[in-house]
C-alpha positions, 0 to 999 in steps of 0.5 A: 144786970150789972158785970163790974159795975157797968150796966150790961146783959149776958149776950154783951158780957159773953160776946165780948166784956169777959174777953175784954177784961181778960185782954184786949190784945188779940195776939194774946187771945190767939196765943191762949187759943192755939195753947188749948187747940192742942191736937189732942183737944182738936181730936176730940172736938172733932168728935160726934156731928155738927147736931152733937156740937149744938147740944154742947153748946146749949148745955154750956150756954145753960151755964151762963144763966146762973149764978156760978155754983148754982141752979139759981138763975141770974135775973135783972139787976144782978151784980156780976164779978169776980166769981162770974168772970172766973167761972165763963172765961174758961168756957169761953176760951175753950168754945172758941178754941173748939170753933176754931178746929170745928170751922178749920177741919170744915173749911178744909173738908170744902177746899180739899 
């Protein structure tokens, strides 16, 4: 497959091209992330088990197999842009986020 005209695959665009597109600055990152972790949205990923967690992740990561707006499937060679950057930032902003709560609220839970 092809993200902006660079030969890639999912795991490296998912893991790392789409956030690097966005911004290469990690304070911007951060700043975006605390933004979301609001502690209304911390509530709320708090929520359910850690088993619940991973349902929600697999239902999201179905998402990065298609083509946004679709049920169709993203093969080899496929060309991805604009419409595909638009669609995963946003899920992986706020994955990262709810990651950031979720390992926080553990790691306080452990050292308490």
């Amino acid at each position: 497959m092809r993200f902006y005209n660079f030969g890639s695959n999912l795991h490296r665009v998912w893991d790392s091209q789409i956030i690097e597109r966005y911004t290469t600055d990690e304070g911007e990152l951060l700043g975006d992330l605390k933004g979301i972790a609001t502690p209304a949205f911390a509530g709320e990923s708090l929520k359910g088990t850690p088993e619940d967690w991973a349902t929600e992740s697999l239902q999201v990561a179905k998402k990065a197999y298609c083509l946004p707006g679709t049920q169709n499937v993203i093969h080899s060679g496929t060309a991805l842009g604009d419409d595909y950057y638009r669609m995963a930032l946003p899920i992986i902003q706020t994955q990262l986020a709810k990651t950031g709560v979720r390992v926080a609220a553990t790691l306080n839970a452990i050292f308490r």
